[in-house]
N, C-alpha and C positions, 0 to 999 in steps of 0.2 A: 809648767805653768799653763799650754795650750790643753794639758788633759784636765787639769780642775777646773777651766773654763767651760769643756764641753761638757763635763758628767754631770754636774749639776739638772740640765735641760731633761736629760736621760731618764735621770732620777724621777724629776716631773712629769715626763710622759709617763714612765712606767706607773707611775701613781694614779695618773688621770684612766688610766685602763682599766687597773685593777678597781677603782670608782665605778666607773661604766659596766663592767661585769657585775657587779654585786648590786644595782640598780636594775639593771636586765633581771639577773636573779628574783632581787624583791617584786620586780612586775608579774614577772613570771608565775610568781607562789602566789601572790594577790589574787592575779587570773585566774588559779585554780578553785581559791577559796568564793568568788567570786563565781568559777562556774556550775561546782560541786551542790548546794542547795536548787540551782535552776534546775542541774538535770534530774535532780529530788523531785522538786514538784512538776516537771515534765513526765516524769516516772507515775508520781500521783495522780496527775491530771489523767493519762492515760488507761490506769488502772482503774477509778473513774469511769472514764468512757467506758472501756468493760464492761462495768459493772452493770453500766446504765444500757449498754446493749443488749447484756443476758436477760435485765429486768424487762428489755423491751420485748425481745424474744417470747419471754414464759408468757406478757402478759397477749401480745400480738396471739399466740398460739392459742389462749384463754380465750380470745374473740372469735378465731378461726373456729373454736369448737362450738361455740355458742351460737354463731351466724354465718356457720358452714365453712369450713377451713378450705375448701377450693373453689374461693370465690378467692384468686387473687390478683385479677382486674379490676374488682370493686374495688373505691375507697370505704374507708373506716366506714363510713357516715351512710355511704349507701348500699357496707354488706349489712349494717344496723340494721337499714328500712326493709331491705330485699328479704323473703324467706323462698325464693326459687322460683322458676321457671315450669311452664307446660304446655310440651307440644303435642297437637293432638289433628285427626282429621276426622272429616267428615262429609257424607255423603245422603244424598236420600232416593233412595228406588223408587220413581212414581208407577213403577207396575206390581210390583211387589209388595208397596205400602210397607217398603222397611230403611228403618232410620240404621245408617254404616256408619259406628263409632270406631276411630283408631286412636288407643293411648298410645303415642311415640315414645317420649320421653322427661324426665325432669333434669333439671338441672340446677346447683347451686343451692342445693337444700341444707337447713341446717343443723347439723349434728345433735341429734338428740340422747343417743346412746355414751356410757362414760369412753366407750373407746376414740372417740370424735367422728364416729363414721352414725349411721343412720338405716334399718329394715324399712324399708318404703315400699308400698303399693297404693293404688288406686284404686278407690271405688268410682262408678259410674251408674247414672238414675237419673230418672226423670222427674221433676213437681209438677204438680204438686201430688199426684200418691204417691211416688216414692214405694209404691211398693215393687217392682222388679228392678235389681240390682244385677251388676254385674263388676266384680273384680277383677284384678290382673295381677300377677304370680309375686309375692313377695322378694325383690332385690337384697340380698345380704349385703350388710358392709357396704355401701357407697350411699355418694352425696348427688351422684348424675346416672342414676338410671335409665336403664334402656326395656321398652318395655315392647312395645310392637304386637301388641294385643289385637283384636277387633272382635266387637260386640255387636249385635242388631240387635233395635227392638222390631218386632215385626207386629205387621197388625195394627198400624199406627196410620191412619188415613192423613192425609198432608192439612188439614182443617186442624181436627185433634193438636197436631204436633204446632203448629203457631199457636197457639193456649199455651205451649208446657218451656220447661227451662230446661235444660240440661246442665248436672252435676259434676266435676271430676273434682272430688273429694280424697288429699291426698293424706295419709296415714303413717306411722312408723309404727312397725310392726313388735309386739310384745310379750314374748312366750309367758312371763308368770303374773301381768298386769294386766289393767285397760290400755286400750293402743291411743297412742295419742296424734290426735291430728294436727298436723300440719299446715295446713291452710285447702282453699279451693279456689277454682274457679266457675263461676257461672254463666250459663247461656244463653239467654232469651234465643229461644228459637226462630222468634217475630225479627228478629234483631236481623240473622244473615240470609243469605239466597242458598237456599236449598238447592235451586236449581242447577248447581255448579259444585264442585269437589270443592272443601276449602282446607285448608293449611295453614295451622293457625301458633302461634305461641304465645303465651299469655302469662302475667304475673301472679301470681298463687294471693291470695288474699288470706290476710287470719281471721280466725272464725271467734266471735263474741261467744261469752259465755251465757247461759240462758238469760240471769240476772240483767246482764249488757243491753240484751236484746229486747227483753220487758222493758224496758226506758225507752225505748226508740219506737219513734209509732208509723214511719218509715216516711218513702218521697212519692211526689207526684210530679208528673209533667202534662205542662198543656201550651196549649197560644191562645192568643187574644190577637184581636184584628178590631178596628173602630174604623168607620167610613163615612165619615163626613156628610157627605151629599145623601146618604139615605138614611142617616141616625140608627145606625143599627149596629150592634155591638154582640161577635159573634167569639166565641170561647169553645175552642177544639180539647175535648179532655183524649190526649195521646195513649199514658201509659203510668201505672206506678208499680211500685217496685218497695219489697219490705217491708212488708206491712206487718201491724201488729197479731201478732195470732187471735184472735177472738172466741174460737170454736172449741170443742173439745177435745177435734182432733187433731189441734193443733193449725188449723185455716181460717179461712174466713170466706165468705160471700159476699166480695164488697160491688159497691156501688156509687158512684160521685153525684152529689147533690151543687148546683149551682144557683145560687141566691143573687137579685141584682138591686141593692138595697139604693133608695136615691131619696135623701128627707123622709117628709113623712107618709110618704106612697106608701102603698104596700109592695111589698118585696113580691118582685116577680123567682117564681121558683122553676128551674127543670131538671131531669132526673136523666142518669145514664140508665141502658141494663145493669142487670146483676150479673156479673160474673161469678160463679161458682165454686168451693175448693182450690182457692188461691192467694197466694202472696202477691204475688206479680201479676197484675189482670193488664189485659191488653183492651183498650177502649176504640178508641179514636173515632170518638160519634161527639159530632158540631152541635150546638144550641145558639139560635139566633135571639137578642133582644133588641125588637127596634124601638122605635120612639124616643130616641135618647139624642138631641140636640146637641150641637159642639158647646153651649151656656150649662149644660146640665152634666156632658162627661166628667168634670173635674168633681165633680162635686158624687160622681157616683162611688159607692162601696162593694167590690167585687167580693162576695162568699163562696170559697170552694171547700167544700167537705166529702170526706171516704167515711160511709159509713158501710157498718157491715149486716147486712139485711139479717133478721128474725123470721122466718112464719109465723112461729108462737109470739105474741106479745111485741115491743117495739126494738124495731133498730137499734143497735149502738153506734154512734158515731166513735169513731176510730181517730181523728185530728182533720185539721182543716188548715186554708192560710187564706190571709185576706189581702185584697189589693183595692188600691187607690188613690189619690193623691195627700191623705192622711195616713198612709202606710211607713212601715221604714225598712230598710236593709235592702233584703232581694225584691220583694213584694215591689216595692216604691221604685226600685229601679225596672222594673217588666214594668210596670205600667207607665211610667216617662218614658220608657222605650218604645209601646205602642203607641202615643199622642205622639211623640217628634217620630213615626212612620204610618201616618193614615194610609190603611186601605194595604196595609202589609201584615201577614198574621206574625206573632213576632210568640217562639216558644222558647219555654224556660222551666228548669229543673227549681222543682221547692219540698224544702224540710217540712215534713206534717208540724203544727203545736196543737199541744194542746185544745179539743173542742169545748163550750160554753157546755157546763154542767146540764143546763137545759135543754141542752141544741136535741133536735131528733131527724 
């Protein structure tokens, strides 16, 4: 009778186990079923990612060839803008009257050739004739050439050479085509001190195509200074740069004309020299207009025009840009910038527009 008492309990436990095992079990298989589709789309997501890195790869590699595959410092955005680097020196002999060009180097150019690499050389000349050139040895296969060239011009009196610009016009080199350029950089020679070696590196600029450059009638820079106390209003023409070609051989002979237009006066007029066979004419000749009262400066109309001088027959004017308190953009801002600094010359770069059909 004490054994049918206990077995019973026995029986219950063994039951309650054999429950909990087969519960364990069903979690167990659940968990699997449960984790088998995760590590699926873990699988997928991954493979994915793959994919999306090989695509990023071919197309990273696509930009690398296009805007120089060893620029990879740049980002995306600025190996976009960038098309290379150039370093160069320079020196000038004042006994010898010879200009010491040294091409160094390019760097970060961008692959033009289908292999992703680039034949690069440099031409180097002066404007405005452009006629004595001097090259530097064509670089196979790279994007950071090393060039270490040196060129003189000689014969070149240090007068002369503040007139002229200097070119390094850089190139990829093309056995069964035209070679195609690359970009440059330019010099105003007015620009550095000759008087000293310089050592220079500079960003390669791309080159407009004719079409481009026919639209553009280029820049001028000058200051304006107004002086209170002796009404006199004084306009320094500095320097301009780009100008439109006019001539046949591809130049011009400009000259800046300054108009001081106030109601119904007569427009006071005065005139730069001509500089001769040039883009870039270097000025910096002052014209004063007095008699202009602090009641009457607001009210004046500043005319500056480049025109490009004729012997035969008249002038063309080339663009112009006007200033005054009826101006707008850059114009209107140099000329509030001289009235809030009397008796201070205040200089400022401007886009030529368009000149008046009649103007001369």
């Amino acid at each position: 009778m004490y054994q049918q008492m206990v077995e019973p309990p026995k029986k219950q436990e063994n039951c309650f186990k054999r429950v909990g095992i087969l519960i364990l079990a069903l979690c167990f298989w659940c968990f699997r079923l449960c984790l088998r589709p995760c590590r699926g789309n873990g699988a997928q997501v991954q493979d994915e990612e793959v994919a999306d890195n090989k695509s990023s790869r071919r197309s990273s590699g696509k930009t690398g060839s296009q805007t120089g595959g060893d620029q990879t410092d740049l980002g995306v955005e600025d190996a976009a803008q960038s098309i290379g680097r150039l370093q160069f020196k320079l020196e000038y002999d004042f006994t010898a009257k010879t200009l010491i060009v040294v091409v160094v180097r390019c760097e970060g150019l961008p692959a033009l050739d289908v292999g992703g690499t680039s034949d690069p050389y440099v031409k180097v000349y002066l404007l405005p004739e452009k006629k004595k050139k001097f090259e530097t040895k064509v670089q196979k296969n790279t994007l950071n050439p090393w060039f270490n060239e040196t060129f003189k011009f000689k014969s070149l009196p240090y007068a002369d050479a503040m007139n002229k610009t200097l070119v390094f016009a850089v190139f990829d080199f093309d056995r069964f085509s035209k070679h195609d350029q690359i970009g440059e950089v330019q010099l105003p020679l007015s620009h550095v001190d000759l008087a000293n070696v310089i050592d220079e590196c500079r960003e390669l600029v791309s080159v407009e195509s004719d079409a481009e450059q026919d639209k553009k009638l280029g820049d001028i820079c000058f200051s304006i200074r107004y002086v209170p106390t002796s009404s006199k209003l004084t306009v320094t023409i500095l320097e301009a740069k780009n100008l439109k070609k006019m001539d046949v051989g591809g130049l011009s002979d400009p000259y800046v004309k300054v108009e001081v237009i106030l109601g119904k006066r007569k427009p006071k007029k005065k005139k730069t020299s001509v500089k001769r066979n040039t883009l870039n004419p270097y000025f910096n000749e002052s014209m004063t207009f007095d008699k202009i009262n602090r009641n009457q400066i607001e009210k004046v109309q500043l005319i500056v025009t480049v025109v490009d001088y004729d012997r035969i027959g008249s002038s063309d004017p080339i663009g112009r840009c006007v200033l005054g308190c009826q101006a707008t953009g850059a114009e209107l801002r140099h000329w509030t910038d001289m009235l809030a600094a009397p008796r201070r010359p205040i200089a400022q770069w401007h886009t030529l527009q368009n000149p008046e059909p009649d103007e001369v």
